[in-house]
C-alpha positions as CSV (number, residue, x, y, z in Angstrom):
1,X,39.4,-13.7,-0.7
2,X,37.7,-16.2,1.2
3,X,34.1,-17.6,-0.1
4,X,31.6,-20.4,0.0
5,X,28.9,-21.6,-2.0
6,X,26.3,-20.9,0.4
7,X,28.0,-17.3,1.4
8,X,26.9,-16.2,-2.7
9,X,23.5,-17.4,-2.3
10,X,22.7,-15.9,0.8
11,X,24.9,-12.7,-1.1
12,X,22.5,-12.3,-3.9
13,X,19.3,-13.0,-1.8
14,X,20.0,-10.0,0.8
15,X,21.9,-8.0,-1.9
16,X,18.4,-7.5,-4.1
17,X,17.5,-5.4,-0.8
18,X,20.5,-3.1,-0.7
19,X,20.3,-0.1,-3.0
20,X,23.1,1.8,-1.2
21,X,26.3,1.1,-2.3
22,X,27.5,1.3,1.1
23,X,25.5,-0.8,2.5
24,X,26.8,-3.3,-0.2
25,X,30.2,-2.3,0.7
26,X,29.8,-3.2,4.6
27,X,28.0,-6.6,3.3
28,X,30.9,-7.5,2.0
29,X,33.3,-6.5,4.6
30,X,31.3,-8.7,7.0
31,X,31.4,-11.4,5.2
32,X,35.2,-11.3,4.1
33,X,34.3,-11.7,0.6
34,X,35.5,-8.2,-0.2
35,X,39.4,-8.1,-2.4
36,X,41.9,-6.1,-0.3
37,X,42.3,-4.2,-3.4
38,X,38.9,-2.7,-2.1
39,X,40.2,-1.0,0.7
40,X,40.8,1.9,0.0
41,X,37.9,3.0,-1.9
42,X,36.5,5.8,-1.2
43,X,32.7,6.2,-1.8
44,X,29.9,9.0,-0.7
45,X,26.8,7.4,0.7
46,X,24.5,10.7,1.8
47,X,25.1,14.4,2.0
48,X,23.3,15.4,5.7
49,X,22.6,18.9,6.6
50,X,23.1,19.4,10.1
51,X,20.7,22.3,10.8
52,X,17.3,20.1,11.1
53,X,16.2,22.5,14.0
54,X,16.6,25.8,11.6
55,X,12.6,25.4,10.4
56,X,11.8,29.4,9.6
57,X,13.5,32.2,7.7
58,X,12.3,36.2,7.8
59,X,13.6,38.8,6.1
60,X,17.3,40.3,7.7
61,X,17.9,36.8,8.8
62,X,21.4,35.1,9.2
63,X,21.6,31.8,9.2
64,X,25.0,29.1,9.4
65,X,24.6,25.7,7.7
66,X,26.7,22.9,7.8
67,X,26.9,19.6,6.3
68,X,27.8,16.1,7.0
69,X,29.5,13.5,3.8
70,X,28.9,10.3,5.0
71,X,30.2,7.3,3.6
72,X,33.4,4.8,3.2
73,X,36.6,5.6,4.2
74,X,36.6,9.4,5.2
75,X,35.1,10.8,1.9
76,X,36.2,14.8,1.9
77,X,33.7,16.7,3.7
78,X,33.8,20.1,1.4
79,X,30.4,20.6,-0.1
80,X,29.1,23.3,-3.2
81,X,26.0,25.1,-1.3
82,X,23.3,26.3,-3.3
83,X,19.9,28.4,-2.6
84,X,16.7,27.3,-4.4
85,X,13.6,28.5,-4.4
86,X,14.5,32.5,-3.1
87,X,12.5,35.3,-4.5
88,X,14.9,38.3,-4.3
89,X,18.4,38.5,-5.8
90,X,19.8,39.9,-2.4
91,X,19.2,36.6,-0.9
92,X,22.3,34.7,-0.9
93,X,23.9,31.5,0.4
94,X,27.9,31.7,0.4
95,X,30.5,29.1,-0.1
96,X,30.5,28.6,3.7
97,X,27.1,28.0,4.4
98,X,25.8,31.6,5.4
99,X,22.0,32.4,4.5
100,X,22.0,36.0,3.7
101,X,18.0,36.9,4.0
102,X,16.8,40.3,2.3
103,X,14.9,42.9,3.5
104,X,12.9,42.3,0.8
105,X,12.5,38.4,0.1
106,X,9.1,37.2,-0.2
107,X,9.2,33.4,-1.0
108,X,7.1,31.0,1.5
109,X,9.6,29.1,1.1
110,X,13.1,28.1,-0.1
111,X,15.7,24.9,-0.1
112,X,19.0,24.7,1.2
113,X,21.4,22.1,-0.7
114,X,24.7,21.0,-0.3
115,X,26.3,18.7,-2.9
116,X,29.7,16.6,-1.9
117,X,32.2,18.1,-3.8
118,X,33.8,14.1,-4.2
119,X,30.9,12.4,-5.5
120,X,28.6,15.5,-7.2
121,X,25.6,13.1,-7.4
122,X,25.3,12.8,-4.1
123,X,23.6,16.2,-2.1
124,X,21.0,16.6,0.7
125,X,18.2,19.4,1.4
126,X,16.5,21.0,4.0
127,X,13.2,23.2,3.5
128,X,12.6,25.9,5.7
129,X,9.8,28.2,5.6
130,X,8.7,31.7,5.8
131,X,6.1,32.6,8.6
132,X,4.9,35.3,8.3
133,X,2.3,36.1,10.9
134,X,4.0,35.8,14.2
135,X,2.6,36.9,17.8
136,X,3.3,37.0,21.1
137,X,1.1,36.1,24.0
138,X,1.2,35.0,27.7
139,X,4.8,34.7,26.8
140,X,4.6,32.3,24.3
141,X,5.2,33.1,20.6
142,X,2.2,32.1,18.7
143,X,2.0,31.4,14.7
144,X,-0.9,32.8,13.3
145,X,-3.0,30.8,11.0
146,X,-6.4,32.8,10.1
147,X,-7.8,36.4,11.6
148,X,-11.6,36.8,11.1
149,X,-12.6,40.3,12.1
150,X,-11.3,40.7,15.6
151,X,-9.9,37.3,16.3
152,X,-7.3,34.8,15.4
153,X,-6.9,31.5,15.0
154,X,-3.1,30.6,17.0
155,X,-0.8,28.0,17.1
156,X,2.5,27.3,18.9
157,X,5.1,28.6,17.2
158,X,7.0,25.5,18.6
159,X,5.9,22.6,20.7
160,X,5.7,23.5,24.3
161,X,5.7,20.4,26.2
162,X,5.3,17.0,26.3
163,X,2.7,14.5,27.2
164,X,0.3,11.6,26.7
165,X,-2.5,12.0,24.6
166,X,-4.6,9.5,27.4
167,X,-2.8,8.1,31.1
168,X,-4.4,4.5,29.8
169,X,-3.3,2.7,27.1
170,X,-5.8,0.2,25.3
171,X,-9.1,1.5,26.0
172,X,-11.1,3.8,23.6
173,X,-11.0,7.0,23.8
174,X,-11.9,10.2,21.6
175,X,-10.9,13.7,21.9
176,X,-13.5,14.4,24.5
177,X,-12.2,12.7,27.3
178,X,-8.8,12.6,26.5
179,X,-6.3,13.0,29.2
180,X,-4.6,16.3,27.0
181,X,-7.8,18.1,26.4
182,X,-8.6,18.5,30.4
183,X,-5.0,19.8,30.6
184,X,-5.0,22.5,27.9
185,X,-8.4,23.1,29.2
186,X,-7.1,23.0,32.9
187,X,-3.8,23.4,34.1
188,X,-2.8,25.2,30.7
189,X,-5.3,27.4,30.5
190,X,-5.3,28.4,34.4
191,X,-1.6,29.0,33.9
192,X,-2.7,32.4,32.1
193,X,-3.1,35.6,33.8
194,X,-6.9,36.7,34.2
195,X,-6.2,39.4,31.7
196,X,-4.9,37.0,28.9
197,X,-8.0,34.1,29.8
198,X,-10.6,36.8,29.1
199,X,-9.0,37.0,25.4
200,X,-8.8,33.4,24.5
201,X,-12.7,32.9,22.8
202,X,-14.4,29.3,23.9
203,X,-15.5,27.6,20.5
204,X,-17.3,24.5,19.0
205,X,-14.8,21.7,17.5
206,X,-16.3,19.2,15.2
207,X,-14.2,16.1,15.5
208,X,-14.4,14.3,12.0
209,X,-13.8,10.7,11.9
210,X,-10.2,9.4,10.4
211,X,-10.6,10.6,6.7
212,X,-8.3,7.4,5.8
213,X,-9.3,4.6,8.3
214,X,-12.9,5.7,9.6
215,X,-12.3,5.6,12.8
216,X,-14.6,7.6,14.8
217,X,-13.6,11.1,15.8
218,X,-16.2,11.5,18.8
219,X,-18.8,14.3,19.7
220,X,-18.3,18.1,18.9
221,X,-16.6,19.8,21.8
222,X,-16.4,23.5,23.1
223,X,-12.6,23.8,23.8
224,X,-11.2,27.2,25.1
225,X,-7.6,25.7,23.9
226,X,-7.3,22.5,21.3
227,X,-5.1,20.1,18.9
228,X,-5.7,20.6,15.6
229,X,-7.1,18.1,13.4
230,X,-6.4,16.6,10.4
231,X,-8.3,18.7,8.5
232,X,-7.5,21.9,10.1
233,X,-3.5,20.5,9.1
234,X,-4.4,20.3,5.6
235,X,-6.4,23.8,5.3
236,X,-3.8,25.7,7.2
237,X,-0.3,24.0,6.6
238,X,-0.8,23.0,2.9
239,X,-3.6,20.7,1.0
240,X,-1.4,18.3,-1.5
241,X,-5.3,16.6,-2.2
242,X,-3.8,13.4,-0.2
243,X,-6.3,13.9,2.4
244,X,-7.8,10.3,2.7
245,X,-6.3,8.6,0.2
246,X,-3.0,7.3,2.4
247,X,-2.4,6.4,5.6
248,X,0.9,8.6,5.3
249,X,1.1,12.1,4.1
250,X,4.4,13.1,2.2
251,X,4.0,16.2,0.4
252,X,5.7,19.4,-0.4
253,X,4.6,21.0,2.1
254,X,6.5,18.9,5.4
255,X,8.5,21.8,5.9
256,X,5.6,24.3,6.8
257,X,4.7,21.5,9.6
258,X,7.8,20.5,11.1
259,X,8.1,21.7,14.8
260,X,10.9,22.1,17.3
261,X,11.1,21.2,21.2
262,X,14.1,22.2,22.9
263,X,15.7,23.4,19.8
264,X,15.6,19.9,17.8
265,X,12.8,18.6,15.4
266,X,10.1,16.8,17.4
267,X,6.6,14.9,16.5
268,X,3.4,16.5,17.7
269,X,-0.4,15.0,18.4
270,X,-3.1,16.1,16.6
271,X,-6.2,15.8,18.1
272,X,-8.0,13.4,15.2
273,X,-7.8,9.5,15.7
274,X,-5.7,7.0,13.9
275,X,-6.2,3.6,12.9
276,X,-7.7,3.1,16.2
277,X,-9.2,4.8,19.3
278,X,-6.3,4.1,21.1
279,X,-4.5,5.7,18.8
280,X,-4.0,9.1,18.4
281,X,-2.8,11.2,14.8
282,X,0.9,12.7,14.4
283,X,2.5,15.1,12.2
284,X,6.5,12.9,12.4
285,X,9.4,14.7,13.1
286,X,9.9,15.4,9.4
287,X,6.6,17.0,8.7
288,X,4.6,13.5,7.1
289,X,0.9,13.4,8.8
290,X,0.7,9.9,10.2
291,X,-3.2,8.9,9.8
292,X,-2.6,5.8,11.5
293,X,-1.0,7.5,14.8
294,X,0.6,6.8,17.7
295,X,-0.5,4.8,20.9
296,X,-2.2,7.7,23.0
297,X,-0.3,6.7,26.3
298,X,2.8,7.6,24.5
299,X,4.3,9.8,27.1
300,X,6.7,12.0,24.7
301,X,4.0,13.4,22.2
302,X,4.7,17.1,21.6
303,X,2.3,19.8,22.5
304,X,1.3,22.5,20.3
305,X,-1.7,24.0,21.7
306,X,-4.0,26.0,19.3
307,X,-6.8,28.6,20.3
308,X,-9.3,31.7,18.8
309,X,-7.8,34.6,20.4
310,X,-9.4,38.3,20.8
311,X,-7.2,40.5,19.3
């Protein structure tokens, strides 16, 4: 073993920032300080479930899981998989990682968990929801969120493009004249046939300032097809009470808000601002809102266009 005096201090400085025993363990690999005795020892850092792009269950479903042990020296990679959450008995999760959905399950939601059989403290989760509202309409499938009488209120089922919020970056800029309202009110909108225009209802957004950072939200504006705001987030996908309290929402409900582009978890824009006006509000990748956004010329922010639709 080969060690300095100023190789421990630096040690126990950086070391009071690892909690991972992993991480400790390649610490002490890079700095030759570990005993060859070490070696050998096998240790489990994270149990990752594969399947982040599996989002939504409904009832006949089948669905394969699998799992990733991650950690030192090639811990085994057999995992116990476990179903929480499920509503009817007939819904089962076998020792492979099959989801078994009944006819008759009704849960909004349940958790898949897989637990390394090496070191049993050590399992990972994924959420997925049941939607239960789902349309179809100028061939896109569309997640229902409210009817009232006649009409609905429609969202992607998953993110359909992407694209900058605004084409310039510092200047300020609301919802009104951003760049992605004149296309979903433009380009996307034209790309429906005459039929399906005549069924999408034109409607009056209020567009409240940043309920955490104040930043103005702009004038009301008649969309035909929007982003939804932060509020409209919190009254459709799940209200923890959060709203305006934190610049970061992590709640129990980031599974009902996680979205897919191209089959893989993605972000999406809201259409509230963040900590700025040339910022723009984000649900992440795992389903957190993100009050303080993203920079509005960031070219990769998913789409996931919402409209009042004539049933």
């Amino acid at each position: 073993m080969k060690i300095k005096i100023t190789q421990i201090i630096l040690m126990l400085i950086i070391m009071t920032l690892f909690v991972n025993s992993c991480d400790i363990l390649r610490l002490l690999e890079v700095w030759d300080i570990r005993d060859d005795t070490d070696s050998s020892v096998t240790t489990v850092c994270s149990v990752v479930i594969n399947n982040n792009n599996i989002t939504e269950f409904f009832p006949g479903d089948v669905l394969d899981f699998t799992a990733t042990v991650r950690g030192e020296n090639n811990p085994p990679q057999t995992v116990v998989w476990e179903l929480l959450g499920n509503n009817s008995s007939s819904t089962s999760l076998d020792s492979n990682g099959r989801l078994s959905v009944s006819d008759n399950e009704t849960s909004e939601m349940v958790t898949i968990r897989a637990t390394s059989t090496f070191d049993t403290n050590k399992s990972g989760e994924l959420k997925i929801i049941y939607v239960k509202d789902i349309i179809t309409f100028g061939g896109y499938e569309w997640r229902v969120l409210e009817r009232r009488d006649d009409m609905a209120l429609v969202i992607s089922r998953n993110i359909l493009s992407q694209r900058e919020y605004y084409d310039i970056l510092w200047v300020s800029i609301t919802w009104e004249n951003s760049s992605i309202r004149a296309y979903l009110n433009g380009d996307f909108y034209n790309s429906f046939s005459s039929a399906d225009r005549a069924r999408i209802v034109e409607v009056t957004n209020i567009n409240e300032n940043n309920q955490y950072h104040g930043t103005n939200g702009g004038n009301p504006t008649q969309d035909r097809i929007f982003l939804l705001s932060l509020a409209e987030i919190v009254q459709y996908f799940g209200d923890s009470g959060q709203l305006g309290s934190t610049p970061l929402i992590d709640d129990q409900y980031n599974a009902n808000r996680i979205a897919t582009y191209n089959g893989s978890a993605f972000w999406w824009w809201l259409r509230s601002p963040g900590f700025d006006t040339n910022l723009a509000c984000v649900i992440y990748t795992d389903g957190h809102i993100f009050l303080s956004g993203s920079f509005v010329q960031h070219n990769i922010g998913g789409v996931r266009p919402a409209l009042w639709l004539n049933l």
